[in-house]
C-alpha positions in Angstrom: 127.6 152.8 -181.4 131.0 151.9 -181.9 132.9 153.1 -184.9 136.4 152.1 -186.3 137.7 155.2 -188.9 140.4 153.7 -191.6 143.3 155.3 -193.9 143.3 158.3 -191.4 145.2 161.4 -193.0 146.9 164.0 -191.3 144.5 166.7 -192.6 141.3 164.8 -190.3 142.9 164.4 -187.1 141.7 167.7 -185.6 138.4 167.8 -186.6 137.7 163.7 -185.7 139.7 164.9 -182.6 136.7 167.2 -182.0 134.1 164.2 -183.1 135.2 162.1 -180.6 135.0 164.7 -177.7 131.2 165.5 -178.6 130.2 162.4 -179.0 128.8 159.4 -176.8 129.8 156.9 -179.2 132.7 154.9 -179.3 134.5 156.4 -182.4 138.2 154.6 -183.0 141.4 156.2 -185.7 143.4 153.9 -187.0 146.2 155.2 -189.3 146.2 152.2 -192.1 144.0 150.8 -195.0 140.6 148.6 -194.2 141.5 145.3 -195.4 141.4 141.4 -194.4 144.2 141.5 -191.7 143.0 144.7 -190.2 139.1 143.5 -190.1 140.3 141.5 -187.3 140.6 144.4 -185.3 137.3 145.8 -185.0 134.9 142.4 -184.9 133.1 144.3 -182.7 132.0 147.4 -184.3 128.9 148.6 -185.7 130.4 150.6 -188.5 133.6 151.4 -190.3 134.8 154.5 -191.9 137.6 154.4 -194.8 138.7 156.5 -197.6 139.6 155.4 -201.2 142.8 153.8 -200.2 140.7 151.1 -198.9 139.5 148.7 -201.6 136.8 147.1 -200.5 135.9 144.3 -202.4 133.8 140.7 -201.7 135.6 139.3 -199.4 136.2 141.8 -197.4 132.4 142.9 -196.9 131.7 139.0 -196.7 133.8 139.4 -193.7 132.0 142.3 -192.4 129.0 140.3 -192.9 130.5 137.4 -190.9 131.1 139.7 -188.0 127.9 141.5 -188.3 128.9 144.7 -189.2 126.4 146.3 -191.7 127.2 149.9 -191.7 130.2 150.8 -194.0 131.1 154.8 -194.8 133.4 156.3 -197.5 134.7 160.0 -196.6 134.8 160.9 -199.9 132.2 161.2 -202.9 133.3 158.9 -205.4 132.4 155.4 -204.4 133.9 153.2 -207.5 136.7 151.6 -204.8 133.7 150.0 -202.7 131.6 146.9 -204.7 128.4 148.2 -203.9 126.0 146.1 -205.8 127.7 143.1 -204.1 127.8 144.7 -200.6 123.4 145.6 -201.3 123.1 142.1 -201.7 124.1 141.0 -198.7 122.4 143.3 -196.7 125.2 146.4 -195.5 124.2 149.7 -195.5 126.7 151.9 -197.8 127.3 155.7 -197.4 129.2 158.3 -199.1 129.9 162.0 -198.0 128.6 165.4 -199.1 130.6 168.6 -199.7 129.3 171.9 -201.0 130.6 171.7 -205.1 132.3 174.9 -205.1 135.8 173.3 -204.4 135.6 171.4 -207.3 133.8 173.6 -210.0 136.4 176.6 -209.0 138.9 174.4 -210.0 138.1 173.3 -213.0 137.3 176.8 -214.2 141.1 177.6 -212.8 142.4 174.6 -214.9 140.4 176.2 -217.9 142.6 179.8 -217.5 145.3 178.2 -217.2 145.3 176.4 -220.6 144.2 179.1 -222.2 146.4 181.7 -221.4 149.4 178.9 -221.3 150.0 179.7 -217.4 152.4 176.7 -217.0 155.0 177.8 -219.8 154.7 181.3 -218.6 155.7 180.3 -215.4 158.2 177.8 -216.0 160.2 180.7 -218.4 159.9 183.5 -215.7 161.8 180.9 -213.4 164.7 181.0 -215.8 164.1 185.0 -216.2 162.9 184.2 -220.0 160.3 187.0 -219.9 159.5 186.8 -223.9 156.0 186.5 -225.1 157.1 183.9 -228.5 153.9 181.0 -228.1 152.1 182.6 -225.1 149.1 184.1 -227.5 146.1 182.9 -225.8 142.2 182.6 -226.1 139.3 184.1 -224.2 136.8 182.3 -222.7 134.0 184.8 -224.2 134.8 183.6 -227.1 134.7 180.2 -226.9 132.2 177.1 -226.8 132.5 175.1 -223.5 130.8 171.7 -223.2 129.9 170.6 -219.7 129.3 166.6 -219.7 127.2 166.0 -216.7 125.4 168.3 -214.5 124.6 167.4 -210.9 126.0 169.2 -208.4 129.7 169.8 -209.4 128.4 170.4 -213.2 125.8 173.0 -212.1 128.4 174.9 -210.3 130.7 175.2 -213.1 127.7 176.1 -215.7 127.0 179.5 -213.2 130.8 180.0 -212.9 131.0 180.0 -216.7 127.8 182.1 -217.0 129.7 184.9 -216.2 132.0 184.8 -218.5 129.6 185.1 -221.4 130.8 181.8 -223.1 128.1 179.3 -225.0 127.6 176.5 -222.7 126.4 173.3 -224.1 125.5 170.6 -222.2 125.2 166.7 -221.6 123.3 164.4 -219.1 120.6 161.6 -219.3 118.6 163.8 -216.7 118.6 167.6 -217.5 118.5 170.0 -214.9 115.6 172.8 -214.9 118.1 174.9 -212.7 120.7 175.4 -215.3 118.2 175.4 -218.6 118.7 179.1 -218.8 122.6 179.2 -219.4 123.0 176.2 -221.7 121.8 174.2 -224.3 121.4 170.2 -223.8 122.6 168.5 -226.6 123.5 164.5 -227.4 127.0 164.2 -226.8 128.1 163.6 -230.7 126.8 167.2 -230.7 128.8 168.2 -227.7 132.2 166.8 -229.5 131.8 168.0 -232.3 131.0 172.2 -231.5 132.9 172.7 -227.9 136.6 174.2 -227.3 136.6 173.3 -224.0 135.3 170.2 -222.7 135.2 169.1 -218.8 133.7 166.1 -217.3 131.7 165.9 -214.1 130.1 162.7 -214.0 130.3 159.7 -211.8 132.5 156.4 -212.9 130.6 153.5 -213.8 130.9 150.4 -216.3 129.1 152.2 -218.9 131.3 155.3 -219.2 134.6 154.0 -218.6 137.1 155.3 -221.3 134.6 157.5 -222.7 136.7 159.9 -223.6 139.3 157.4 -226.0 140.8 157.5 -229.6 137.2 157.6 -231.4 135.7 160.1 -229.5 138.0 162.2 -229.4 138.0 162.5 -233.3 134.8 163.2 -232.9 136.1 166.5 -231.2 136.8 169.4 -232.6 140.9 169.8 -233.6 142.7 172.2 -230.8 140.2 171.0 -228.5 141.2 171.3 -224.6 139.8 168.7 -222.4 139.5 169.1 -218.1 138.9 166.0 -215.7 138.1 166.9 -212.0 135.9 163.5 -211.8 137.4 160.3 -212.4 140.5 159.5 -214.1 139.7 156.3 -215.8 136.9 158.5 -218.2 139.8 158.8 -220.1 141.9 156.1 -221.6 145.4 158.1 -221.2 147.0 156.1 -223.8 144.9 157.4 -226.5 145.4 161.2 -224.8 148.7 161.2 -224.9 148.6 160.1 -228.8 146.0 163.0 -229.4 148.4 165.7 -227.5 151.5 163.8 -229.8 149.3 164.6 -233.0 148.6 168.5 -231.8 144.8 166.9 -232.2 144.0 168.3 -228.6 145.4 171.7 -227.8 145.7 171.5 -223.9 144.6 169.1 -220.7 143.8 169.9 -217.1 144.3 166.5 -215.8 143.5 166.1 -211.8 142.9 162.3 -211.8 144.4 159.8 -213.6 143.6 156.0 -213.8 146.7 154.9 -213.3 147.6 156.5 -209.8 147.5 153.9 -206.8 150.6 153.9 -205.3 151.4 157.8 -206.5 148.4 160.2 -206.1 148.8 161.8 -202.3 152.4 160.4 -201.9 155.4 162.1 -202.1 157.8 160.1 -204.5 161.1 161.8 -204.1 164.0 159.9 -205.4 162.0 156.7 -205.3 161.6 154.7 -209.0 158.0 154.4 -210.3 157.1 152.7 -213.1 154.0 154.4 -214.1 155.4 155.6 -217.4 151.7 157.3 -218.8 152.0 159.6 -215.8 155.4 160.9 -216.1 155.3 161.3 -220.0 152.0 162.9 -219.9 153.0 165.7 -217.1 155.7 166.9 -219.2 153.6 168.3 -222.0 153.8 172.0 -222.1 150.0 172.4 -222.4 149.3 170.0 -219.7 148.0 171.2 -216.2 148.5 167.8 -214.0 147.6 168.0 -210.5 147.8 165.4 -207.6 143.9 165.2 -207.6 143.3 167.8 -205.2 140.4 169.4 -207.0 138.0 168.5 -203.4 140.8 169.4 -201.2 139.9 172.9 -199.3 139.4 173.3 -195.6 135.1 173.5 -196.0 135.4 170.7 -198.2 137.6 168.3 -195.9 135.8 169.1 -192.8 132.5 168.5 -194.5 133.3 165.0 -195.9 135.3 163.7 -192.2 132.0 164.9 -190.5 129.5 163.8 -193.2 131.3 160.1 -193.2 130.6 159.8 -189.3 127.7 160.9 -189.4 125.7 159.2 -191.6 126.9 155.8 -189.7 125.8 157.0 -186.5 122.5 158.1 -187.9 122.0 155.5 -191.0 121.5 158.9 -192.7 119.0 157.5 -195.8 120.4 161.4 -197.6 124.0 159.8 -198.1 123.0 156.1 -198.4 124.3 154.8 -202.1 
């Protein structure tokens, strides 16, 4: 089988390194985005390999179709820069990778600590030597209601982190999960709104929950409510975020993924102008925790994914098939 592997980071090249040497198949890097010009290179292949800095949208998998190539990969989880409804319907094979959830869901508990005990101003001061304790009173978790919204793999993780902590867990999805049934309560998710201090999301983008979190429900919430987003940025409409954290109506946010970052997230800026205004305005708030979406980036998590995204090509692996 021969495979072409797009938007190659520095942080695979070792371990597809070690792919290629223990493997008979063909298996080729190339260090830029799948797209239209770049197809043209591998008319030849059996499968491809990319990351979400490769859109892939009709044209490009009519291409793939053209040139017979019906096995497409994503490295990563999320899937929502791929069209595949369209790419079913014409007959490729999609795949996503697999990591263990710990990564994520020990993160988001981190991002929870952090607002509550106002981490990021206590920081900031003690690089200035202001060592005084005026607006650093914070909560503890114990004492608090956290609502989990979705729980799969990431979500579960996070309910048995926060089990120890002896918080009330309540908890959202269309399909409850028996493993979990013993640490929280499902509940609709007016209910969940309305009773949590903490909410965090762990649930796939799709058209139905885009902006879920927005101006109307997040009046639905509780007031000094702090909301974490380890999944997908556009869950949140940012506009009506930042307006909440204006009004003091939310009381902190541990923002990993934003839906305005192409061209930003994984890139380092410098002295270059960007005119993504939300993002730079919304960073500066002092009970805001915003991180460069690196929630899923640990050593066991990377090397899972790189190796998961191969594999299932070469063995049309019907586990990670989407």
């Amino acid at each position: 089988m021969k495979i072409a592997v797009f938007d190659c980071c520095d942080f695979e090249v070792n371990t597809l390194k070690d792919i290629q040497q223990k493997n008979n198949d063909e298996i080729v890097i190339f260090n830029e985005s799948f797209t239209l010009d770049s197809i043209e290179k591998v008319k030849n292949f059996d499968g491809i390999s990319i990351l979400g800095y490769s859109k892939v949208n009709s044209f490009l998998l009519d291409q793939m179709k053209e040139y017979k190539i019906y096995h497409l990969s994503t490295r990563t989880i999320g899937y929502d820069h791929i069209d595949v409804a369209y790419a079913k319907s014409i007959g490729i094979h999609v795949y996503h990778a697999y990591y263990e959830p710990n990564n994520v869901a020990d993160f988001t508990l981190m991002l929870m600590l952090i607002l509550l005990r106002k981490a990021k101003i206590s920081i900031c001061r003690s690089l200035v030597n202001d060592f005084s304790l005026d607006g650093l009173q914070g909560r503890e978790l114990r004492s608090l209601t956290v609502g989990v919204i979705g729980t799969g793999k990431i979500g579960k993780t996070v309910i048995h982190n926060l089990s120890g902590f002896g918080c009330r867990i309540l908890a959202y999805d269309p399909y409850e999960n028996e493993d979990v049934k013993q640490y929280v309560s499902y509940v609709n998710l007016d209910t969940l709104y309305a009773q949590s201090d903490i909410i965090t999301l762990h649930i796939p983008l799709n058209e139905k929950n885009y902006h879920m979190i927005n101006k109307e429900t997040i009046h639905k919430m509780k007031k000094g409510v702090i909301l974490i987003n380890t999944a997908r940025g556009q869950l949140i409409n940012t506009k009506d975020l930042i307006q909440a954290l204006e009004d003091e109506y939310i009381a902190g946010a541990g923002i990993d993924t934003l839906e305005e970052e192409n061209g930003v997230m994984h890139e380092h800026i410098g002295v270059k102008i960007i005119d993504n205004r939300d993002l730079l305005y919304l960073k500066q708030f002092p009970n805001v925790v915003y991180t460069q979406h690196y929630a899923f980036y640990t050593q066991e998590a990377c090397e899972s994914m790189i190796r998961c995204g191969i594999s299932s090509l070469q063995n049309k692996s019907k586990l990670c098939e989407i």
